[in-house]
N, C-alpha and C positions, 0 to 999 in steps of 0.2 A: 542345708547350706547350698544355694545354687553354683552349679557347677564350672563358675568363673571364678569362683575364689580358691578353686584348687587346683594344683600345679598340672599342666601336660602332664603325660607317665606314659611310660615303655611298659608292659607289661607282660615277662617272660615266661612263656607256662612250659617248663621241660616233664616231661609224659605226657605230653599232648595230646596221643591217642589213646592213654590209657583209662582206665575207670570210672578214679576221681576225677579226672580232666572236664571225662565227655558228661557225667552226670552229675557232678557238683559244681565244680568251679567254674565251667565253660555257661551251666544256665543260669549262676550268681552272678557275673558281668553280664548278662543278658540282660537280667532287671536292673542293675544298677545304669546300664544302656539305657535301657527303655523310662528309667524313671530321673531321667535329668542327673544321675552324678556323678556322672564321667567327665572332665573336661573333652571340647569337641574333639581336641588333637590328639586326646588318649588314643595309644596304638595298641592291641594284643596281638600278641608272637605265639605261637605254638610250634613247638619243639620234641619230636621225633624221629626215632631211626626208620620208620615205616615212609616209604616215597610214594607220598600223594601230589596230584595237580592241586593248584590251591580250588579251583570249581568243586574237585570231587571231596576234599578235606571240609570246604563247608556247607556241604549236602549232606557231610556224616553228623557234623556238629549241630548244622539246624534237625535231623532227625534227634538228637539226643536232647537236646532243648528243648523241642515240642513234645518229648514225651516225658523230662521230667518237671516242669515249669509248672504250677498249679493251670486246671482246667479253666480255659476261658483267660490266660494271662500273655499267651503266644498269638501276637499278630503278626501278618507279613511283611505291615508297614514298618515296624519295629525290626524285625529281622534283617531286612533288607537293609539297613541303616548300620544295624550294628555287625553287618558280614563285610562290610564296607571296610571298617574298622578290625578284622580279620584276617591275620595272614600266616603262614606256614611253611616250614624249612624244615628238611630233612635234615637231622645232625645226630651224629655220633656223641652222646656227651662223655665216654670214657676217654674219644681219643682229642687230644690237646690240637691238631692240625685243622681238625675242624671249628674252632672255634674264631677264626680271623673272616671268616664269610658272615659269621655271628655279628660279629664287631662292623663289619661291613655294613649289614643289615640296618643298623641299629643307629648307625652314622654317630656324627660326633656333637649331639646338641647337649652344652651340657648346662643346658636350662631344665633340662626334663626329669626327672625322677626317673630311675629304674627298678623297675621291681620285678628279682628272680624269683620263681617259684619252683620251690624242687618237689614235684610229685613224684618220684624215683625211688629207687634200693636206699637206704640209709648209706649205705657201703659207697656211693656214690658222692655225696655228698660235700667233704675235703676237697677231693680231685676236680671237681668242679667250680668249688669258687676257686683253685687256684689256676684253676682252666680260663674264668671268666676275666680274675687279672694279668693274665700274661697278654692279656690281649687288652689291656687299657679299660676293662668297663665296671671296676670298683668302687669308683672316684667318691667322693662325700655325700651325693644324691644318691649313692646305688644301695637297694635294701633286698634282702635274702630271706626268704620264708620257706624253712624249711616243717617237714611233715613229719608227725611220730611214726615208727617211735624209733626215738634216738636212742641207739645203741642196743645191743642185748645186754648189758651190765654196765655197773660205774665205770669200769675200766674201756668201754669199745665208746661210751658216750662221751666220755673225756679226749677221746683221741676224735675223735668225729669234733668235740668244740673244740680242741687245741688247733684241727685244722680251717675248721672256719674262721677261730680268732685269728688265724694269723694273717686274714685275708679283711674281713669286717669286724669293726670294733664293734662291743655290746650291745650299743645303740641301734644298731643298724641290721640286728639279728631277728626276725621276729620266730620263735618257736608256737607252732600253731596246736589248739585245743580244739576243735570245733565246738566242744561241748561249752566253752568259756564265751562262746559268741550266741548262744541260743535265748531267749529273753525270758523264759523260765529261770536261768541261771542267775542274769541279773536283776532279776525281781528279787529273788533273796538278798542281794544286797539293800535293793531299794525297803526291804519288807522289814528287815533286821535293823538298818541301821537310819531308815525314815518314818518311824511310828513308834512312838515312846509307849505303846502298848506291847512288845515285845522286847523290845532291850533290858528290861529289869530283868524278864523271864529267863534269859537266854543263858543260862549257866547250870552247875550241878546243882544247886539248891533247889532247882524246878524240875528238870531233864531228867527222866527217868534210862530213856538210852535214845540214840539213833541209829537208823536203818537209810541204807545207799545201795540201791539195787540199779542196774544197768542189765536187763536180761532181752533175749533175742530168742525168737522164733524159729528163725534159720540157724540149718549148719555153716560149715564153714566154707559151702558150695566152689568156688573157683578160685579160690584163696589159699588151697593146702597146702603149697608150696611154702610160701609162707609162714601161716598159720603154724606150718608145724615145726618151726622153729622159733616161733614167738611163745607159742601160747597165751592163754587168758591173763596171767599175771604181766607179762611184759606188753601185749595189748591193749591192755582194759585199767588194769588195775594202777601199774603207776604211771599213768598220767590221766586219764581221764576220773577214775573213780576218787584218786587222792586229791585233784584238784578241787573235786565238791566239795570234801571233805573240810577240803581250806578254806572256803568259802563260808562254808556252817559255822565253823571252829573260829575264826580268824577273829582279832581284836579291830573295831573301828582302823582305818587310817585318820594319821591327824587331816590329809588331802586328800580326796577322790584326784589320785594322781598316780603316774605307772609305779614308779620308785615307791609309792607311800604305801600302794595297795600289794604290789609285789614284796614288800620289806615283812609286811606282816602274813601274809601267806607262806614266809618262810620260816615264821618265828613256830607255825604249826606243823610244818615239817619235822624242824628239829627236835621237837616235844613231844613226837609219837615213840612210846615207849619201845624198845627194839625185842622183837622176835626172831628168837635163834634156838638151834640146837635142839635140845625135846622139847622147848616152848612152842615147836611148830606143831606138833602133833596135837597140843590140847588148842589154839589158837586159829587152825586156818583147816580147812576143808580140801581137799583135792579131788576134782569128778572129768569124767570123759564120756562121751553119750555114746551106748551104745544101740541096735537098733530098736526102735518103738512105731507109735503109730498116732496120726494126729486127725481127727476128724474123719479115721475113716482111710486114710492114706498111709502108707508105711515109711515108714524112714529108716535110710542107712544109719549104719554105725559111723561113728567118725572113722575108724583103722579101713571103711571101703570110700572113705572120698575121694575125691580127683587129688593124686599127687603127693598122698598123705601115707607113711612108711605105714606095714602091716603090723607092727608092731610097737609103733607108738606108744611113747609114755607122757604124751603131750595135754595139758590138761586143757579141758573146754570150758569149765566153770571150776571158780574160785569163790569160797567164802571164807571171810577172818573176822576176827574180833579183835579190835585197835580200841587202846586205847590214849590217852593225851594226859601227859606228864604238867599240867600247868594248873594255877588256882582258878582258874575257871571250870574248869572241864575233868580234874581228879574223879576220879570211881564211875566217869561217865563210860559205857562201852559205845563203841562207836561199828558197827555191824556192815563190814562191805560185801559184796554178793554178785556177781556177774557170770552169764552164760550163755553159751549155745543150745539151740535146738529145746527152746521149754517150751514149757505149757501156755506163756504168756510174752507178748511183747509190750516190756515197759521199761521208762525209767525213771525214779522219784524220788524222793527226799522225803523220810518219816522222822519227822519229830514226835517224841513220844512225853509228853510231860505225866508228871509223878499224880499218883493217887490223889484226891482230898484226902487229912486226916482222918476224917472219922466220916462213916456212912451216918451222915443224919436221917435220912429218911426210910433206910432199912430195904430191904428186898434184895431176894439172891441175882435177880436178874439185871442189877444197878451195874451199867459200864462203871469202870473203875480211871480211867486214863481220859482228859483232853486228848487228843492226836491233830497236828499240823501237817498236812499231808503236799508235796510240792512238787507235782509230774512235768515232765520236760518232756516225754513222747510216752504213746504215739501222738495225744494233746495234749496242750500246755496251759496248768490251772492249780490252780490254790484252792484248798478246802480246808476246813477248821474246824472239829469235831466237837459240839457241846453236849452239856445235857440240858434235856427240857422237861417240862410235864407233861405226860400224854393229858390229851383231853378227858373229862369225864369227874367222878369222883377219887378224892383219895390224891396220895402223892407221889405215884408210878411215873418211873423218869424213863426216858429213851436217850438217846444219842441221834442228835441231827446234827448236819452239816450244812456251814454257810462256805459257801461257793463262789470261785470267781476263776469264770471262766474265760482266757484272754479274745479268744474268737469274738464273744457273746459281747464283753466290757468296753472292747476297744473294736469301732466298725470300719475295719483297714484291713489291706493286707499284714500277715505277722512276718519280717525280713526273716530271710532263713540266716542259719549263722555264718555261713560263710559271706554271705554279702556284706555282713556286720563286718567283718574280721577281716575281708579285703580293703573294704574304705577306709579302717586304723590304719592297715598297714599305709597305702598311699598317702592318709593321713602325718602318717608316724606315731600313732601313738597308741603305746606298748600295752593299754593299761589290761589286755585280759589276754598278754602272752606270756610264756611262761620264760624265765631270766635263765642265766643257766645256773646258779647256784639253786634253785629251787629243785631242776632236772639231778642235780647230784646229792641233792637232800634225796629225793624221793628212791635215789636209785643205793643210797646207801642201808635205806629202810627197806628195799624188798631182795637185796640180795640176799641178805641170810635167813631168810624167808624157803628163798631156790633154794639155797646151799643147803637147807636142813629137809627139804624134800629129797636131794637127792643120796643124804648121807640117810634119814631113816627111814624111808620107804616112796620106792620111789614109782609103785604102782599108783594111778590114781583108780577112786572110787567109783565104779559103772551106774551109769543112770539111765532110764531108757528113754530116748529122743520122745519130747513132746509131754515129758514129765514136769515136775520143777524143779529138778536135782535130786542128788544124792540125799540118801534119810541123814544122813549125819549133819548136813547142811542145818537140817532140824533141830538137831541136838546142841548144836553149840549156843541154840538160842536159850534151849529148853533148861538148859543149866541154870540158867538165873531167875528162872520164870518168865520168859517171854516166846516171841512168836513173831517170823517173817507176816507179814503182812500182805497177804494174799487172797485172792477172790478163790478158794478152791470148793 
């Protein structure tokens, strides 16, 4: 859509100097700069306690741009255009006095779209939009994207949305996934619900089980502060890992529309059978990396990271076995998995579909399983696992895969997700952020989750960095006869 048909916008980034700022969101308007779809009047704000001159502020931002932008994507011409459109203010966002120099800044057009972005503490979050309306800049144009993860429990995420409700109606809320904006993610829509060769398949009658891994190379490097009050399950697990989930799982919408597709990604929430009590112990894994060695290099343990108590009980990987109370998906296990510091960085979607009945053609060496395989990093690609005949005499089957790889198919840049997931927002529309009824579905499913970690044991299981987890991680598969899915 050329960038006349969309509205001016404010675009408020508070953390400004921080992380996500300088390496995700700050080089995602950089392309959407550089690639025409910005309106020209679009302004970006960045928002800070740190006091920069605006020259030296975007000298830090063009160095963080040119170094995460794909190679050969950062020109000067581009750059210099879009620093133009660049500006920054030192502000307090806890204290309320500073926010009228905000409001200042920002003047009174109220033709424009505003759009906050809170890159910040969660804890910060309430006090801020109601920072933002004592000083007039809510109004019906203004829209809030906030960052996960919300809350440490149902209880701190309810008061975090009680306080944003009371400031931006629902509409106006956008809770952000990254992983909801990446085009791996929405290919499985497109792949599920636009090819009448997978919709009959997509149920327990075919599905043998599936696998949702999200694993990570690195520790928790400058993050422990943090990290070690979240851990892997309030990190990883319920919002990123369960949003796939919903996506696998989810019934058609009658519309590709926010309301249609979010209505049914909630009806899979509700339908994940609940684990509690000593169902946690047969059902979910607990692991923390302690030190290892990866190609030759050593790795700390998580208990010597930067920031991270000595004595943590905080977990670094997470695996469970979920399953989905509904006639689609009855006896189907659904197998989640995510971690620090393993042996592989990746993350993919295994569909695992059911045996043929009967081996007709005999031999011990006959795969036994189709497999649909759907990676979203480190690349993004589709593969389909058949059998064939090998060449020759006789009727020796192998397993090949037909491929589709998005780099290879499609001869374009691929959007990163955040560029996706900022033009919805300008756009308004919601359709791959998360509502807050979904945030308290998911948060009422991993509470008793924590709660029975910490009532039956509340050590987690040591693995040594650069592994693939804990053996037990193993085990929970091995119960039913299966097997993580792993290049080992």
């Amino acid at each position: 859509m050329p960038s006349q048909h969309r509205a001016a916008c404010d675009i408020v980034v508070f953390g400004g100097t921080g992380d996500l700022a300088l390496r995700k969101l700050l080089p995602a308007l950089y392309y959407l700069h550089r690639d025409n779809h910005l309106h020209p009047a679009t302004r970006v704000l960045a928002l800070a306690r740190a006091r920069h001159e605006l020259p030296a502020y975007r000298q830090l931002v063009q160095r963080h741009v040119s170094q995460y932008v794909a190679q050969g994507d950062f020109d000067q011409h581009s750059w210099d255009s879009f620093a133009e459109r660049l500006d920054y203010m030192s502000l307090d966002v806890s204290q309320r006095v500073e926010f009228p120099k905000l409001a200042k800044a920002l003047g009174k057009k109220s033709d424009r779209v505003r759009l906050f972005y809170l890159a910040t503490f969660p804890n910060l979050f309430a006090a801020t939009a109601h920072h933002l309306a004592s000083v007039g800049l809510t109004d019906g144009r203004s829209r809030i994207v906030l960052e996960k993860p919300l809350g440490q429990s149902l209880t701190t995420a309810n008061a975090i949305n009680d306080g944003i409700g009371s400031v931006f109606d629902e509409a106006r809320v956008f809770r952000i996934d990254h992983y909801l904006g990446k085009e791996a993610v929405q290919n499985l829509l497109a792949l599920r619900f636009g090819n009448a060769l997978f919709e009959p398949l997509w149920r327990n009658a075919h599905i043998d089980h599936v696998q949702i891994s999200v694993m990570e190379t690195v520790g928790v490097e400058n993050r422990g502060d943090y990290y070690d009050h979240a851990g892997a399950m309030r990190d990883m697990v319920q919002n990123h890992l369960l949003q796939l989930l919903c996506l696998v799982a989810m019934e058609a919408p009658v519309h590709f529309e926010p309301e249609a597709v979010r209505n049914e990604k909630l009806k899979i929430l509700e339908a994940l059978r609940p684990i509690s009590g000593m169902d946690v112990q047969d059902s979910t894994v607990r692991g923390q990396y302690s030190s290892g060695q990866r190609a030759g290099e050593k790795l700390p343990a998580y208990y010597f990271e930067k920031s991270v108590d000595h004595d943590s009980n905080t977990e670094t990987f997470v695996a469970l076995k979920a399953e989905i109370d509904n006639w689609r998906w009855a006896g189907v296990p659904f197998y989640l998995r995510t971690g620090k510091a393993l042996a592989q960085r990746k993350s993919e979607i295994v569909i695992q579909f059911k045996a043929v009945p009967y081996r007709l053609f005999g031999g011990s060496n006959e795969p036994a399983h189709n497999r649909l395989v759907i990676r979203l990093q480190p690349d993004e690609s589709i593969s389909l696992s058949l059998m064939a005949k090998t060449p020759g005499r006789g009727m020796a089957l192998q397993e090949v895969e037909l491929d589709l790889n998005f780099a290879d198919a499609f001869k374009r840049r691929r959007w990163d997700a955040y560029e996706r997931l900022l033009l919805d927002v300008i756009e308004g529309d919601a359709t791959l952020f998360m509502r807050r009824d979904e945030i308290e579905a998911a948060w009422r499913w991993v509470d008793p989750i924590i709660q029975g970690w910490q009532d039956c044991y509340r050590s987690p299981k040591r693995y040594a960095a650069g592994s693939w987890g804990p053996d037990a991680a193993d085990s929970l598969l091995d119960r039913l006869g299966h097997a993580w899915l792993d290049e080992r």
